[in-house]
Kinemage of the C-alpha trace (Angstrom):
@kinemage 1
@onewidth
@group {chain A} dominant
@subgroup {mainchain}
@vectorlist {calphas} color= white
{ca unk a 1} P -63.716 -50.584 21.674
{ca unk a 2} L -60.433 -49.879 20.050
{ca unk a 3} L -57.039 -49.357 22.306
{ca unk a 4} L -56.586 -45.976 21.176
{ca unk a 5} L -60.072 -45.006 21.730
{ca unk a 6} L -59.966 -46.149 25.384
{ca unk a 7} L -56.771 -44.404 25.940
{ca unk a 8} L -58.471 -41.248 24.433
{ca unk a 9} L -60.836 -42.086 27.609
{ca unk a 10} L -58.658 -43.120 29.841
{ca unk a 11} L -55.864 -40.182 29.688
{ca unk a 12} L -58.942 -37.622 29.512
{ca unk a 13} L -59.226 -38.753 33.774
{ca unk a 14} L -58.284 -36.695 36.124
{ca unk a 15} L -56.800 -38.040 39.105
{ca unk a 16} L -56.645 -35.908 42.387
{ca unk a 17} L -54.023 -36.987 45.320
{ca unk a 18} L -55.544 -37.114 48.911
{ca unk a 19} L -59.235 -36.226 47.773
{ca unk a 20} L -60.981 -35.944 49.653
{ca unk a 21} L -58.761 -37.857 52.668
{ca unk a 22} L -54.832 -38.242 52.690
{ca unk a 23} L -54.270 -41.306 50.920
{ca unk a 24} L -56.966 -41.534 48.196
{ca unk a 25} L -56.400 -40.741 45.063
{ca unk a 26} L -59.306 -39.860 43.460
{ca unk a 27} L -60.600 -40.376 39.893
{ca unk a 28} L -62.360 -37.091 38.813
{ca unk a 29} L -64.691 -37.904 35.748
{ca unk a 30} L -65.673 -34.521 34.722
{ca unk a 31} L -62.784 -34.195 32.515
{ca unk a 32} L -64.242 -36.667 30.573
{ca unk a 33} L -67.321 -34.504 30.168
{ca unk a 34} L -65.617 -31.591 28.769
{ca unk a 35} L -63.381 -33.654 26.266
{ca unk a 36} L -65.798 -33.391 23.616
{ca unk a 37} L -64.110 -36.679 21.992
{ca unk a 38} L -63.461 -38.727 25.184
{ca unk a 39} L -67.531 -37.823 26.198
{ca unk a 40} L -68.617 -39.041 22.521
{ca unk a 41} L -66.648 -42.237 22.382
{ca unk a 42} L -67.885 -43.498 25.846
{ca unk a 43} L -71.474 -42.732 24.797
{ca unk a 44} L -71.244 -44.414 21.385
{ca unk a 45} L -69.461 -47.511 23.083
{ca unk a 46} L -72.529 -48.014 25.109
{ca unk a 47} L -74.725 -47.261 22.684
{ca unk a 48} L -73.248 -49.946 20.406
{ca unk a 49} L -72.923 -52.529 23.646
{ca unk a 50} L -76.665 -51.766 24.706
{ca unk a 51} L -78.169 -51.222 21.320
{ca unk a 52} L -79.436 -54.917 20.918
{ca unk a 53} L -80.614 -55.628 25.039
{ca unk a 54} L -84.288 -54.746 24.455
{ca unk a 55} L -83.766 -52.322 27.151
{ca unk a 56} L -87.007 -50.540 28.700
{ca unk a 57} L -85.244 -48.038 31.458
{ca unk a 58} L -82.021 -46.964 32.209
{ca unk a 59} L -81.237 -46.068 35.603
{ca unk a 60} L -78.480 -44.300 36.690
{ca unk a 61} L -77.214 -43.574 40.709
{ca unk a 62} L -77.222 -40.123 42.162
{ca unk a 63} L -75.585 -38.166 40.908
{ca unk a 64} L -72.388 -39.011 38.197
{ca unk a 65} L -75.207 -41.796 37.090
{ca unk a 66} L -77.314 -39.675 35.674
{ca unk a 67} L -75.320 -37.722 33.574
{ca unk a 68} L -74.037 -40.987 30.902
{ca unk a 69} L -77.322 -43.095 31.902
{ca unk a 70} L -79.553 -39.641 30.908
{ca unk a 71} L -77.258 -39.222 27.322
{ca unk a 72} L -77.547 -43.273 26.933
{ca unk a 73} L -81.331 -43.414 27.506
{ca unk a 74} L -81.649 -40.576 24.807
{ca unk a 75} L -79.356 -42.562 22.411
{ca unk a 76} L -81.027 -45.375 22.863
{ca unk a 77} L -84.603 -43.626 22.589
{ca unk a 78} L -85.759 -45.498 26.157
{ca unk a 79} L -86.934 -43.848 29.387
{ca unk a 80} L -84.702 -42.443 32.218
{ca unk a 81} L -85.183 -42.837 35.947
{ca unk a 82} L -82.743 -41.819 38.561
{ca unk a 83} L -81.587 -43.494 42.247
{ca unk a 84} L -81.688 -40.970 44.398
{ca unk a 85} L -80.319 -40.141 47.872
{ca unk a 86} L -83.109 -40.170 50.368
{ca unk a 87} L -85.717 -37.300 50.771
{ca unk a 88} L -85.007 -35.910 46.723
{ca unk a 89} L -88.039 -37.363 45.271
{ca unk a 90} L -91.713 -35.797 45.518
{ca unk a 91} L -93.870 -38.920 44.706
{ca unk a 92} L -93.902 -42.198 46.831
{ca unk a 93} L -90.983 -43.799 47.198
{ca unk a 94} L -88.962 -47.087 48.342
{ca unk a 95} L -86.134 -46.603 49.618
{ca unk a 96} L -82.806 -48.776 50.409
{ca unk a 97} L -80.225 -49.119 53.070
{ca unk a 98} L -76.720 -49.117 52.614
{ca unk a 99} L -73.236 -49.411 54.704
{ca unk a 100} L -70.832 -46.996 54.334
{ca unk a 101} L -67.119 -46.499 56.026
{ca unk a 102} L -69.294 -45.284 59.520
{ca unk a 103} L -72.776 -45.532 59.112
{ca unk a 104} L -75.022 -45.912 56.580
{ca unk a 105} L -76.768 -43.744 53.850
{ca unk a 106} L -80.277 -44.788 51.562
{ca unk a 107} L -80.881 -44.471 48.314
{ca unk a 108} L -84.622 -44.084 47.128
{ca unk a 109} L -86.398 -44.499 43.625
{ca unk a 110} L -90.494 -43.822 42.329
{ca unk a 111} L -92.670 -46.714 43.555
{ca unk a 112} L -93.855 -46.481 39.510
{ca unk a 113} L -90.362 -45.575 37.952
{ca unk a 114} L -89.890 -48.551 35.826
{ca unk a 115} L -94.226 -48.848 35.056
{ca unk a 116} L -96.888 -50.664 37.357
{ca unk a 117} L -96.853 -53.777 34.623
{ca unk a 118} L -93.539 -55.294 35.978
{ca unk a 119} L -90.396 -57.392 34.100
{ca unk a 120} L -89.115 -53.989 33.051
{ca unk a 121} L -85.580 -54.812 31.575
{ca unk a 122} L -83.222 -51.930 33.529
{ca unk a 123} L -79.340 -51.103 33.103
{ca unk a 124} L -77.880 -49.525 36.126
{ca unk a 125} L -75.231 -47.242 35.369
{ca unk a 126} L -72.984 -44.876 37.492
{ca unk a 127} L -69.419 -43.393 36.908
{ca unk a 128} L -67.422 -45.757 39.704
{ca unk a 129} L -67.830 -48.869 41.167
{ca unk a 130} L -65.668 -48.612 44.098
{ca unk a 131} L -66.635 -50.835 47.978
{ca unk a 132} L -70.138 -51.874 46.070
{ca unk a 133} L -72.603 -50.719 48.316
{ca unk a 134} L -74.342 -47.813 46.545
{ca unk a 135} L -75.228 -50.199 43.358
{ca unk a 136} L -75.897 -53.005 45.129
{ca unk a 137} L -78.764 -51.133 47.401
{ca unk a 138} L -79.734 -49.606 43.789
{ca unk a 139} L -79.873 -53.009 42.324
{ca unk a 140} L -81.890 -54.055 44.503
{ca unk a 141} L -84.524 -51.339 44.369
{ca unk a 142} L -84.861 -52.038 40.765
{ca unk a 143} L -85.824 -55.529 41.815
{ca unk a 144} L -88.330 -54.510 44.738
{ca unk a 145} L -90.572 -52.285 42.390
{ca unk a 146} L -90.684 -55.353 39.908
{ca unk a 147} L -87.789 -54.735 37.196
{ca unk a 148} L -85.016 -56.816 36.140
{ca unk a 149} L -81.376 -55.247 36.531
{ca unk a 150} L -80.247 -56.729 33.492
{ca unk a 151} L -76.617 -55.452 34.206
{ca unk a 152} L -75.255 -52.717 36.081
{ca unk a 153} L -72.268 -50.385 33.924
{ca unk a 154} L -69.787 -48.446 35.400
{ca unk a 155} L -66.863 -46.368 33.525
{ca unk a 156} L -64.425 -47.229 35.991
{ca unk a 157} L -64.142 -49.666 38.343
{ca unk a 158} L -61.526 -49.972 41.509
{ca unk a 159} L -60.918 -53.843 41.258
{ca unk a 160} L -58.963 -54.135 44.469
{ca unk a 161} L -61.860 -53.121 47.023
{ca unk a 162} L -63.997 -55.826 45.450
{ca unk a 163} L -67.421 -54.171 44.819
{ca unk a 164} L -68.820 -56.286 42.140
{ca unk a 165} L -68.850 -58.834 45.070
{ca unk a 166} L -71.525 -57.110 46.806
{ca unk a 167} L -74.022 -57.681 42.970
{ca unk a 168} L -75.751 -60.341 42.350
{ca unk a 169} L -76.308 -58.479 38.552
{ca unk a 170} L -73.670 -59.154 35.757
{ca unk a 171} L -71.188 -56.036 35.769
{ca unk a 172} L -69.658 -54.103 32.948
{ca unk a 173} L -66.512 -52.036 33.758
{ca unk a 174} L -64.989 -50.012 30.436
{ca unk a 175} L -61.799 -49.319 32.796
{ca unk a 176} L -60.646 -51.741 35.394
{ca unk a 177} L -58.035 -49.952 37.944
{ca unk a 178} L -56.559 -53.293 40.179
């Protein structure tokens, strides 16, 4: 990707002080999805990265996920299946633990998402990759219903609190905050 077009990206990020604690400051995406240009150059960067993967699925985390992962599976003329927070799907599920700040949370996905043949090639994609935990649980569904995570995508990625430790997937980051 050029400079200029990842600026165009970049600068098109909101960022909100203490949101939504004192002390964070948060990266707010949905600018990007009204910048017509900034929204069509992210797409068409992953479109050209992804175009030659032999990709069957992509799958994209609840909920920022599915909005690029939805528009890349549609570019890329492949199937769509979202990670979901637990108790939003109808059909049988299997579901996946996670640690969070204090507690923990689940994330679920179709026991048949990615087909009943197995070796499904899958990109996970969200918006953030921030402590790690939500992708790696979603990684690892994608593994327990017989898919390969070929490599999990994120448009931004917070560096400093070391989630792409908790993956045992290759990681692609278009912005890397440290």
């Amino acid at each position: 990707m050029q400079k200029s077009d990842l600026e165009i990206i970049e600068e098109a990020i909101r960022v909100i002080p203490d949101f939504p604690k004192p002390g964070v400051m948060f990266k707010d995406i949905t600018t990007i999805l009204n910048n017509a240009q900034a929204y069509n150059l992210l797409i068409n960067h992953l479109v050209e990265r992804y175009r030659d993967y032999n990709l069957d699925y992509i799958a994209g985390i609840d909920a920022r996920g599915f909005i690029f992962g939805a528009a890349l599976a549609s570019h890329l003329n492949i199937g769509f299946v979202p990670i979901r927070k637990k108790g939003k799907l109808p059909y049988t599920t299997v579901s996946e633990k996670y640690s969070l700040e204090y507690g923990y949370d689940e994330v679920e996905v179709h026991i048949d998402a990615f087909g009943e043949d197995g070796g499904a090639k899958v990109l996970l994609i969200d918006d953030l990759l921030a402590t790690g935990g939500t992708a790696a649980a979603a990684a690892t569904l994608i593994k327990r219903v017989g898919a390969e995570c070929v490599e999990a995508c994120f448009v931004m990625e917070l560096s400093f609190l070391k989630g792409r430790e908790k993956l045992d997937t290759p990681v692609y980051s278009l912005i890397i905050e440290e």
